[in-house]
N, CA, C and O atoms as CSV, one atom per row, in Angstrom:
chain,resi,resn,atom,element,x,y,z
A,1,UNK,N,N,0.841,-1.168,0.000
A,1,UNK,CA,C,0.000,0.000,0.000
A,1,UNK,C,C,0.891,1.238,0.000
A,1,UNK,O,O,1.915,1.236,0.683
A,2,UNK,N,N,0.554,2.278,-0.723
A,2,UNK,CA,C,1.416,3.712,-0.974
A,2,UNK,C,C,0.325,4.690,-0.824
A,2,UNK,O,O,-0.694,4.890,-1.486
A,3,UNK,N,N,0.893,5.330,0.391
A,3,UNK,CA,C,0.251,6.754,0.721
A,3,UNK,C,C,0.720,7.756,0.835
A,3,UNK,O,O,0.952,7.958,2.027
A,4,UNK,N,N,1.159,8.957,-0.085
A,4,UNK,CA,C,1.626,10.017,-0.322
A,4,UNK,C,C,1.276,10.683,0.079
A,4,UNK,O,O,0.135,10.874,-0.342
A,5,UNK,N,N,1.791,11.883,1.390
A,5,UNK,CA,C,1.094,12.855,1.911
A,5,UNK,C,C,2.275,13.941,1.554
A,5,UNK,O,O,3.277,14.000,2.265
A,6,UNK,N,N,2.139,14.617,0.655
A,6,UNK,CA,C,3.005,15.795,0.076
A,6,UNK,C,C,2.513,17.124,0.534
A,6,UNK,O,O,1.448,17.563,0.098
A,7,UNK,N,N,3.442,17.980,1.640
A,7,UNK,CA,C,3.260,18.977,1.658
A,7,UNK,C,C,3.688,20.622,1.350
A,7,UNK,O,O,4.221,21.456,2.081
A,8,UNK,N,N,3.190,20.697,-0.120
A,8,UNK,CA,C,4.390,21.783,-0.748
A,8,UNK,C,C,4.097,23.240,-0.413
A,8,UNK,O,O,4.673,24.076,-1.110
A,9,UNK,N,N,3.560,23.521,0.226
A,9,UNK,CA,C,3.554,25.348,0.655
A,9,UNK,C,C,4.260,25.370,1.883
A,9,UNK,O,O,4.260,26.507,2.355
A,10,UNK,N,N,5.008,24.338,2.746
A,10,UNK,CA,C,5.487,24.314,3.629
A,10,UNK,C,C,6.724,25.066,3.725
A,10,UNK,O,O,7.590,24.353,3.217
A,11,UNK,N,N,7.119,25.912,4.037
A,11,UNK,CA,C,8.536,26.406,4.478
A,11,UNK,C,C,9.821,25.876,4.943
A,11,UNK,O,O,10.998,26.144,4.701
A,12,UNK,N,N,8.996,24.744,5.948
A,12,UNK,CA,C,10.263,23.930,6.209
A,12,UNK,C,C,10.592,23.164,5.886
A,12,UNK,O,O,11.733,22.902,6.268
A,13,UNK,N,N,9.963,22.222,4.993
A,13,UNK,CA,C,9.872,20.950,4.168
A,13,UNK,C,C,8.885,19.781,3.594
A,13,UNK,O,O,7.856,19.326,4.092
A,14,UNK,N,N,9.598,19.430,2.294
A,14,UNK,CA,C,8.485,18.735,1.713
A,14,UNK,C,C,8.281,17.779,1.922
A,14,UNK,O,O,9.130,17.117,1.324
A,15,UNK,N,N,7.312,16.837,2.702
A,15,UNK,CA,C,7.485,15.089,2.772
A,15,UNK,C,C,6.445,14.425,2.010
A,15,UNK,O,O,5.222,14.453,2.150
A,16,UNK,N,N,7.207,13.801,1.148
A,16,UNK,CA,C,6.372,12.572,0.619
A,16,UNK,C,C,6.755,11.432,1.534
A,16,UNK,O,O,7.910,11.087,1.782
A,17,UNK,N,N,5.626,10.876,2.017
A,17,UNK,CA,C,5.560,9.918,3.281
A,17,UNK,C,C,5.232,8.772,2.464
A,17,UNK,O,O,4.281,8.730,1.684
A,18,UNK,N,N,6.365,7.509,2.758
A,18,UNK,CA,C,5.665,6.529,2.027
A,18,UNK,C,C,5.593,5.109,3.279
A,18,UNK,O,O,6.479,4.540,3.917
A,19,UNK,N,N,3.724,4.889,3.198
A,19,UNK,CA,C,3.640,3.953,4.229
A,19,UNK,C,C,4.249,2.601,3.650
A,19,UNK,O,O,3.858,2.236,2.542
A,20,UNK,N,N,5.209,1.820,4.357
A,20,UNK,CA,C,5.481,0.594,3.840
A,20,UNK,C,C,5.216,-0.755,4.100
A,20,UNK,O,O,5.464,-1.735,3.396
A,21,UNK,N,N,4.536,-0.665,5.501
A,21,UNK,CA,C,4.040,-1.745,6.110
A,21,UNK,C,C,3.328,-1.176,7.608
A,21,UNK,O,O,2.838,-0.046,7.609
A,22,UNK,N,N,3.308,-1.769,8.500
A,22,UNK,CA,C,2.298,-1.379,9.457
A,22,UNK,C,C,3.535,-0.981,10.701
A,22,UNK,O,O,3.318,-0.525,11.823
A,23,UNK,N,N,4.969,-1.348,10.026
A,23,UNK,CA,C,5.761,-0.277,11.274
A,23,UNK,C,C,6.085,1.116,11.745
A,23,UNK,O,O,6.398,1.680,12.794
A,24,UNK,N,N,5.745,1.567,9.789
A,24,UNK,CA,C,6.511,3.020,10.054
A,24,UNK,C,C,6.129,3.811,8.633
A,24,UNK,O,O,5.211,3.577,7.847
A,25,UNK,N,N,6.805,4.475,8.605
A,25,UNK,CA,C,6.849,5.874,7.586
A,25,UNK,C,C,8.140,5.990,6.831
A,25,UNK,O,O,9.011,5.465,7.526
A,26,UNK,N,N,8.555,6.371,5.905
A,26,UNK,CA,C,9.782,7.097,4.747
A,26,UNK,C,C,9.455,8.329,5.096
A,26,UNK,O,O,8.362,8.862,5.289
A,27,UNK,N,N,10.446,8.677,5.146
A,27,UNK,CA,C,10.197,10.308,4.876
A,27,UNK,C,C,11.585,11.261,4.168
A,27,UNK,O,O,12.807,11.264,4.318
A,28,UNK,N,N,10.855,11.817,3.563
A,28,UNK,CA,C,11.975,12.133,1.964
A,28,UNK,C,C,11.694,13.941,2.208
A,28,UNK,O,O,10.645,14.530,1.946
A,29,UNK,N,N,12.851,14.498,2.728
A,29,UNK,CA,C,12.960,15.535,2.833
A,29,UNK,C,C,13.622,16.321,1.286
A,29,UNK,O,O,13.888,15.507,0.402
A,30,UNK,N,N,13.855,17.653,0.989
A,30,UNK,CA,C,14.667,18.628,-0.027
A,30,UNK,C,C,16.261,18.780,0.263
A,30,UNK,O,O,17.176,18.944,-0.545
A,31,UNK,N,N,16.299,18.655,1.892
A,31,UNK,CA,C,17.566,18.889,2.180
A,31,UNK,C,C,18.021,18.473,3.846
A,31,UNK,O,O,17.171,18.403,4.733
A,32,UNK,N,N,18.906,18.320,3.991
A,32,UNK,CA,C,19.219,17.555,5.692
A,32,UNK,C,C,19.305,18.539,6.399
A,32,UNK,O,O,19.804,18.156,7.457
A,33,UNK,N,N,19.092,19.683,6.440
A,33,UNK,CA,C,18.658,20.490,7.547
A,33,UNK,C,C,17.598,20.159,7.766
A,33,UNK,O,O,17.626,19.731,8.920
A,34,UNK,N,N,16.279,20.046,7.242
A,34,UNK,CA,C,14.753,19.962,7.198
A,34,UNK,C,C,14.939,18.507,8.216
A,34,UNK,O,O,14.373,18.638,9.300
A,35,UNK,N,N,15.600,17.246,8.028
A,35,UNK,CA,C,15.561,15.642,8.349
A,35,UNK,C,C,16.385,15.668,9.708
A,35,UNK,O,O,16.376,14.670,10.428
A,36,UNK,N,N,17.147,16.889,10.083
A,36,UNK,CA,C,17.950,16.886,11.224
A,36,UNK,C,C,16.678,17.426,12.069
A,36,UNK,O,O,16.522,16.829,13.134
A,37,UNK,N,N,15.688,18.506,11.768
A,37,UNK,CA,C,14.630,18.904,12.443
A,37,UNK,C,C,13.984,18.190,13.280
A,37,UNK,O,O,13.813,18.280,14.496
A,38,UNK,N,N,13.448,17.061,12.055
A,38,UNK,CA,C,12.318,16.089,12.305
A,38,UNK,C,C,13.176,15.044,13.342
A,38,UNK,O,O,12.633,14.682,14.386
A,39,UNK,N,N,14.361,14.645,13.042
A,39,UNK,CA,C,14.705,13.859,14.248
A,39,UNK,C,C,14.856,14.167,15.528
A,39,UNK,O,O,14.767,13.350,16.444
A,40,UNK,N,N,15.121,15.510,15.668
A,40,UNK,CA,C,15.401,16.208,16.992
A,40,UNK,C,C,13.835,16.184,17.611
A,40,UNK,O,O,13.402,15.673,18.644
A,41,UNK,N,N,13.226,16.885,16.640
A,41,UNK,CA,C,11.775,16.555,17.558
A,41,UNK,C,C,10.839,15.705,17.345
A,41,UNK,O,O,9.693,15.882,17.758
A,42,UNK,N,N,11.154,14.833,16.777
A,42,UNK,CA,C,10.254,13.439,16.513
A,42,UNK,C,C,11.080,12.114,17.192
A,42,UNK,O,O,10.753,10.935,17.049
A,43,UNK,N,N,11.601,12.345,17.541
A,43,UNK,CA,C,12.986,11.033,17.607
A,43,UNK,C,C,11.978,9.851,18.574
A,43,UNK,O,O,11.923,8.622,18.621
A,44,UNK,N,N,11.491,10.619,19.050
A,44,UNK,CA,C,10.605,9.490,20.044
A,44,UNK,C,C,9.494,8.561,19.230
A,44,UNK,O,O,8.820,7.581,19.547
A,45,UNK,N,N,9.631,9.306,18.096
A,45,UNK,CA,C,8.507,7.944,17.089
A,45,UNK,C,C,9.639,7.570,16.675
A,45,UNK,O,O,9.274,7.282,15.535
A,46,UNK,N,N,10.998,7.281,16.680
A,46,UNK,CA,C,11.282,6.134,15.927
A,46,UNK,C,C,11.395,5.033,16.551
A,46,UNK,O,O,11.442,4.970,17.780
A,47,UNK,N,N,11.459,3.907,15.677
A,47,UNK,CA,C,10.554,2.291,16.064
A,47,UNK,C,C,12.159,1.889,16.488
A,47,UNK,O,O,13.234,2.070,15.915
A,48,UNK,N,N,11.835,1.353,17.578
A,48,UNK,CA,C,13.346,0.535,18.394
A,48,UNK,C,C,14.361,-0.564,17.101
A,48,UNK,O,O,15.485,-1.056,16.994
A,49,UNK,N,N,12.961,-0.476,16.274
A,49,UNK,CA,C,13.625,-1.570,15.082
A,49,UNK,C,C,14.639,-0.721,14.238
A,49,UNK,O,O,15.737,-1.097,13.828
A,50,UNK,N,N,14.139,0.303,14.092
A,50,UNK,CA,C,15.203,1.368,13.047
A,50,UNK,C,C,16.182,1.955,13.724
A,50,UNK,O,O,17.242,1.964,13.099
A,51,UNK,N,N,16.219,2.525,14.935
A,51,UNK,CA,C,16.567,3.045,16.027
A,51,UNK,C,C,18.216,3.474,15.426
A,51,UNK,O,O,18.612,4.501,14.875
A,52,UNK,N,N,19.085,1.933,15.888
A,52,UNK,CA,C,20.157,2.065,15.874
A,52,UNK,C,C,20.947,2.234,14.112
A,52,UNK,O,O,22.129,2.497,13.889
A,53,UNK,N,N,19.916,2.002,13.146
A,53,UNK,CA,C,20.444,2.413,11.527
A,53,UNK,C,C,20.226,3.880,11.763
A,53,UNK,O,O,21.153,4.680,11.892
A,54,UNK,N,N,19.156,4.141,11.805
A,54,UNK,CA,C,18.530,5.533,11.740
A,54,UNK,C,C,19.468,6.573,12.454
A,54,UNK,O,O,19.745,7.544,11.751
A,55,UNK,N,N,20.097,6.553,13.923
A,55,UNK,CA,C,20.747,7.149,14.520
A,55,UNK,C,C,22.320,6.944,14.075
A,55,UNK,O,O,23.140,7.766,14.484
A,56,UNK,N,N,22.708,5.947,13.313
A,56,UNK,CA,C,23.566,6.242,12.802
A,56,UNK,C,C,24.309,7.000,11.820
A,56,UNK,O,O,25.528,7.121,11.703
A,57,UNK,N,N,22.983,7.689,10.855
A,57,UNK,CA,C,22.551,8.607,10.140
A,57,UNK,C,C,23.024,10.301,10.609
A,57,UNK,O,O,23.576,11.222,10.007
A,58,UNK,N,N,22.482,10.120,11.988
A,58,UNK,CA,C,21.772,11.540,12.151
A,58,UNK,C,C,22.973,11.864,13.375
A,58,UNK,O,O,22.825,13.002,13.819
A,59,UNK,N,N,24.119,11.111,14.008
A,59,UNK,CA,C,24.965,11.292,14.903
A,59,UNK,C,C,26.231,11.477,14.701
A,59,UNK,O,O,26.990,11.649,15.656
């Protein structure tokens, strides 16, 4: 299943969200300032399963 939630008048960034299964979300930023945002204040939704890839990313 693919669910695109694109939000382009946004200022801070565009996400096309792609659902991939029933764990989680993609999220496809313009630029890594915008993806450093979302982790700082989202970090608590990420799934213990991604956790340690994901933070290897962003540390």
């Amino acid at each position: 299943m693919r669910i695109f939630h694109i939000t382009p008048n946004s200022k801070r960034v565009i996400l096309p969200w792609y659902l991939y299964d029933d764990r989680g979300w993609d999220v496809i930023a313009s630029n890594q300032e915008d993806l450093d945002l979302l982790y700082e204040e989202l970090n608590n939704w990420i799934l213990d399963y991604d956790r340690e890839q994901i933070d290897k990313i962003f540390k």
